[in-house]
N, C-alpha and C positions, 0 to 999 in steps of 0.2 A: 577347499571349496570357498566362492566368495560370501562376507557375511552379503546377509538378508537386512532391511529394514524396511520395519512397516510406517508408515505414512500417513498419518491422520489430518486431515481438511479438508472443512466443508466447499469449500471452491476450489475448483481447479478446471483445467482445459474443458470444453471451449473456453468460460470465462475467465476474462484476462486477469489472472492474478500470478505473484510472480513463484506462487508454489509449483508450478509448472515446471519451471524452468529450474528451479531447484533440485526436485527430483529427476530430471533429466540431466541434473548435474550429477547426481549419486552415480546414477547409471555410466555416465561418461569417464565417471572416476573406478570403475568396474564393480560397484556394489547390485547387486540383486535387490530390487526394488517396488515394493505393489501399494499402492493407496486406496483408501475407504475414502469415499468423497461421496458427494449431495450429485442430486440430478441439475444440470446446470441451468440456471433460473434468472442470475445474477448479471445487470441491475433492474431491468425491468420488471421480474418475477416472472417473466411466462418463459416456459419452457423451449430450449433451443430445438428447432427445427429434428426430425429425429431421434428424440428422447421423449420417454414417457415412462410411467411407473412400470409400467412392462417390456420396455423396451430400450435395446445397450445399456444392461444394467453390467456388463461387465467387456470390458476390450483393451487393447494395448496401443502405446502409442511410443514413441520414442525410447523401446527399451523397460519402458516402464508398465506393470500389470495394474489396470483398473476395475476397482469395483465399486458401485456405484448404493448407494442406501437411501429409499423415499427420504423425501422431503416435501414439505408444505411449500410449495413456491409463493414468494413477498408480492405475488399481483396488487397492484395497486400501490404498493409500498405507504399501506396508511398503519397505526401503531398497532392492532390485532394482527393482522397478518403477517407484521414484522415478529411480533412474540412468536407468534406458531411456527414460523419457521426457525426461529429460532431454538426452539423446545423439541420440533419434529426430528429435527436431522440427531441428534446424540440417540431420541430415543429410539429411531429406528435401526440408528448405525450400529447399536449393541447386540442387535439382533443377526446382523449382518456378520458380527464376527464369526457365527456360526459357518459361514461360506471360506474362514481362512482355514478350517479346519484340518489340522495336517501340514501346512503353511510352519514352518519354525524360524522366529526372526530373532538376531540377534541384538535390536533394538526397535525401540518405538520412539517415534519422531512428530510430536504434534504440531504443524505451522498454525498458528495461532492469528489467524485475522478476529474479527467480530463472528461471531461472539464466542466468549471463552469457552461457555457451553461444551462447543464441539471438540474440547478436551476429553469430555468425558468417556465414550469408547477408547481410546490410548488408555487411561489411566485404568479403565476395568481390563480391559486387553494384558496391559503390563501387570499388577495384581494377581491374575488369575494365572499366568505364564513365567512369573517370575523375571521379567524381562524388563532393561530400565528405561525408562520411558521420559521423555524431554520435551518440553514447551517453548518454542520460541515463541515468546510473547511480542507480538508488532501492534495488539494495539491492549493499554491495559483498563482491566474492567474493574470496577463497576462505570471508572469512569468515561469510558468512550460509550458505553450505553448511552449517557446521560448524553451527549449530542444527537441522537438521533431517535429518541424516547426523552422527553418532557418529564421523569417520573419526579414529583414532589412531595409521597407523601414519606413522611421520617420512616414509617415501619416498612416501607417497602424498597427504599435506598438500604437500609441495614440487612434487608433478606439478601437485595440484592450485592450487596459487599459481603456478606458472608459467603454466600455461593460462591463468589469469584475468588475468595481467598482459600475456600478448599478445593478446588481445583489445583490452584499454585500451591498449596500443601503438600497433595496427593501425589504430584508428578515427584522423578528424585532430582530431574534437574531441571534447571533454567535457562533460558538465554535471552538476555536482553541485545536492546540496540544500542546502547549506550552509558557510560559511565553512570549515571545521574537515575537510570531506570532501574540500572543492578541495583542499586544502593537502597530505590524503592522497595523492592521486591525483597531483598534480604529484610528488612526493618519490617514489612508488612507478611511476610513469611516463616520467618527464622532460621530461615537454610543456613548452612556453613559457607561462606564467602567460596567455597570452592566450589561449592552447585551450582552458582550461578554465574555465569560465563556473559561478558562480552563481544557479541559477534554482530558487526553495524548490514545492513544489509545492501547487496552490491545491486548491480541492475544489469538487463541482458545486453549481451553484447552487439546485438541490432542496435542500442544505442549510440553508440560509439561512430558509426560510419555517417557520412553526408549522405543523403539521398533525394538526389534532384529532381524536380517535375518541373518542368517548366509550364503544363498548363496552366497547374495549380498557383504558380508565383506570376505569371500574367492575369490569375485573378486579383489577384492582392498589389497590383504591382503599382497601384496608386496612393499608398499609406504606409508608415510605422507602422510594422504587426508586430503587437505581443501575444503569445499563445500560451493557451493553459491546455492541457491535455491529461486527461484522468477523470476522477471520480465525481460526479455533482453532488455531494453530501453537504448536511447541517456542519460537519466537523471541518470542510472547505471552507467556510465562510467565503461563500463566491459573492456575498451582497457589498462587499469590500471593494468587490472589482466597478460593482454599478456606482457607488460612490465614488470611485475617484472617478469614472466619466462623466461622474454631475459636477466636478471638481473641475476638470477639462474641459466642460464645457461653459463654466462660469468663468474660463480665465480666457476661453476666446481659442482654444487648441485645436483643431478641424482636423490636422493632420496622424492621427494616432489611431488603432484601432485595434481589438479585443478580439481574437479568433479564438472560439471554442469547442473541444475535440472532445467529447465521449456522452457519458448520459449518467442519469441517478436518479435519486429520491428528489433532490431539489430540482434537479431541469425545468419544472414545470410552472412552481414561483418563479423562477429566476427570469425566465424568459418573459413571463408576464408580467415580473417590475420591469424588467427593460422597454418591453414595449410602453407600460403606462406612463415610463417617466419620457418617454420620448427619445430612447438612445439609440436607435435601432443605425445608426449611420458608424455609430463606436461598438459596434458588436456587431460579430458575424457567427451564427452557430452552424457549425459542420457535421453535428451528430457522434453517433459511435462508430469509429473504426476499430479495425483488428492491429492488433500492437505491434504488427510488422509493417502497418502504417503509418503508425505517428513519425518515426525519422522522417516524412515526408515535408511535414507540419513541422518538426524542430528545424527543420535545413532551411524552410520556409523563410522563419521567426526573425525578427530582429532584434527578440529580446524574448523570454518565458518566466512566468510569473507563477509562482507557486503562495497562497494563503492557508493560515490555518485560524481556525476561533481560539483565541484568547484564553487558554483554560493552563494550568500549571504541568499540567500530568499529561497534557497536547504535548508540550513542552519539551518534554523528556525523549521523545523517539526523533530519531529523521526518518522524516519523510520519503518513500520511494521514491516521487517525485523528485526529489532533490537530488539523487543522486544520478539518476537518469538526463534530469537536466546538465548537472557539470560533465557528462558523459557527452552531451549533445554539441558541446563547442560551441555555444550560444550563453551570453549574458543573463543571468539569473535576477530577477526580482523577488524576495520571499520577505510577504508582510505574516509575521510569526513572530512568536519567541522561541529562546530556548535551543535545541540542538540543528535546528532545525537553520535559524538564524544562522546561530554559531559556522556552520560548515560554510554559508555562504561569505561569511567575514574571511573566515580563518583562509578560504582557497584564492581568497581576491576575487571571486569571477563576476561580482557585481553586487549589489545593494540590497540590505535589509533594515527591513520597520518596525515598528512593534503590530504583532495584531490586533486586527480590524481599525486599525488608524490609517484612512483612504488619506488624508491631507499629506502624509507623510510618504505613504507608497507613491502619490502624485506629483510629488517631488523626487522623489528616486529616478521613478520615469522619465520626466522630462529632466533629468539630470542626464541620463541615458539616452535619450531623443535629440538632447543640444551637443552628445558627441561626436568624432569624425567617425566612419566606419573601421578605420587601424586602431582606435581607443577601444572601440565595442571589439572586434575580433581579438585583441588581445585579452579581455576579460574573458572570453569564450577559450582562448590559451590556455590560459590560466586555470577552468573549470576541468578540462579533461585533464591537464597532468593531475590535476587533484584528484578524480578520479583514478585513474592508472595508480597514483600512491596508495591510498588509501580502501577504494573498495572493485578492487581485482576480485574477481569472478572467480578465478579458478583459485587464489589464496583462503577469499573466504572461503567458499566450499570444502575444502580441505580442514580450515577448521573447526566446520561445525560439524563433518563427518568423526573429527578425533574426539571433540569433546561427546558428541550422541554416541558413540560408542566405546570411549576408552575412559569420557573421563577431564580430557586431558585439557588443560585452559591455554586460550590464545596467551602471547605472552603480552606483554603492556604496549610493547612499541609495534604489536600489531593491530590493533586496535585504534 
């Protein structure tokens, strides 16, 4: 019989997260496959058209068996209703596990976005079944809270880094995105250097192909387009981007322009510095599409710009984004530190800053902007073999499947 794996996270289809795709990879690799997931809310917090607390709480889609557990949807996305849904989906998802009943897996698999929280059903689940249960940590806590929650006071960063550290306790293993995160995670956990596995995370193969529109590039077809495409969060530091158009616009650059694809918590400052500072000619906001649109936007692009806020432990992961972009055959801008940088050095495919230094990203750009189009296509070259090396779809998957259920660690020169 094929093994089973259960699947813990709070997002998943509709909203675009790339645990989706993931577990539609288990499935394609022939494993038997079902997730506990939230009602999908994410980013805006109201709930997707056809979902309700009563309704498709459980369906299948790609091979893969869904169930779904209340959640507090983030309406409004102000700092209470972000805690409540935070808090809502573990506690109701333990309840939930009551509906696997009968269900025998041979592993537990937690994808780990924000918030760590929703570790918690995997790790009672594994405990009470005897079954081992694995955290791929993509973003790590207490501190990626602290971008999108303000919390200042000392007793309450300490609750909150205790919580996050016994979660990574309780699970038996781990999986980081990178050298520098294992290393975290062993030091602030004390696993045995063998639980905690390095596996970087790949991005879907819809990336990879050109996908042409030509209405879409007869709108744009009067400027430099750089395109950002993904999350509006505090932890994007998207006000990096408004800064370097007051940058460009102090040095006299008319010719450049800012295309912006999806939505969040910030879209709504962000758009309202733009307009207050007067940029509205260097930005164009497009909204949220479905992820099997952005190739449309990347084939677009003549360049894609990926930010992060300046924090040490940012640092430590790559970004999806980044790996979707060297996917996309397009010249990469990434104002970051850290691994995130790193990848775009190491693959050639174009230029990185330090974050939230717009002086510096403004220089990259029009470094970028003063080249021929064979310089710029060659870096976009350069971006997919790196990809194709380094985070193949079907290699990773393979070995997060060995290590979630055997064990078993990539080797160094897979990684």
């Amino acid at each position: 019989m094929p093994k089973r794996i259960l699947v813990v996270s709070q997002h998943y289809w509709p909203e675009t997260f790339r645990s989706t795709d993931v577990c539609q990879g288990f499935a394609e690799l022939g494993y038997e496959v079902d997730v506990l997931c939230g009602l999908p809310n994410y980013p805006k917090g109201e709930l997707f058209p056809g979902y309700g607390f009563f309704k498709r709480r459980r369906e299948t889609r790609g091979g893969v068996e869904i169930f779904r557990a209340w959640e507090v949807p983030r309406k409004g996305n102000t700092g209470p209703r972000i805690f409540w849904n935070y808090v809502s989906f573990p506690f109701f998802a333990v309840f939930d596990l009551l509906r696997l009943h009968g269900r025998r897996y041979d592993a537990v698999f937690c994808y780990e976005t924000s918030p760590v929280l929703m570790a918690f059903p995997a790790i009672v689940y594994g405990k009470l079944h005897r079954v081992p249960t694995t955290i791929y940590v993509l973003d790590l806590w207490p501190e990626n809270l602290y971008s999108v929650l303000p919390i200042k006071n000392r007793a309450l960063r300490a609750l909150a880094f205790g919580v996050s550290r016994w979660h990574m306790r309780a699970a038996d293993r781990l999986i980081a995105m990178s050298p520098g995160l294992r290393q975290k995670l062993i030091e602030r956990t004390g696993k045995r250097t063998g639980d905690v596995a390095v596996v970087p995370q790949y991005c879907e193969d819809l990336y990879t192909r050109d996908v042409e529109d030509e209405a879409l590039r007869a709108r744009f077809a009067d400027k430099f387009n750089v395109v950002f495409a993904g999350n509006f969060s505090p932890a994007q530091s998207l006000d990096t981007l408004v800064e370097a158009a007051l940058c460009l616009r102090r040095r006299g650059e008319q010719g450049i322009r800012f295309i912006l694809v999806g939505d969040g918590m910030s879209r709504e400052t962000l758009l309202e510095r733009i307009s207050a500072e007067g940029l509205d000619s260097y930005f164009a906001y497009e909204g949220p599409h479905p992820a099997e649109d952005v190739p449309r936007y990347h084939t677009l692009a003549d360049a894609l710009v990926a930010c992060l806020a300046g924090t040490e432990d940012l640092g430590l992961t790559i970004p999806a984004k980044i790996t979707s972009y060297c996917a996309a055959g397009r010249p990469v801008l990434a104002s970051m530190d850290g691994e995130g940088a790193r990848v775009v050095q190491e693959a050639g495919c174009g230029f990185a800053s330090p974050a939230g230094d717009a002086e510096a990203l403004t220089e990259n750009l029009l470094r970028l902007y003063r080249m021929s189009p064979g310089e710029r296509a060659e870096l976009g070259r350069r971006g997919r073999a790196y990809n194709a090396a380094h985070f193949d779809r079907k290699t990773l998957l393979r070995q997060l499947t060995d290590f979630i259920l055997g064990g078993e660690q990539p080797s160094a020169g897979d990684c």
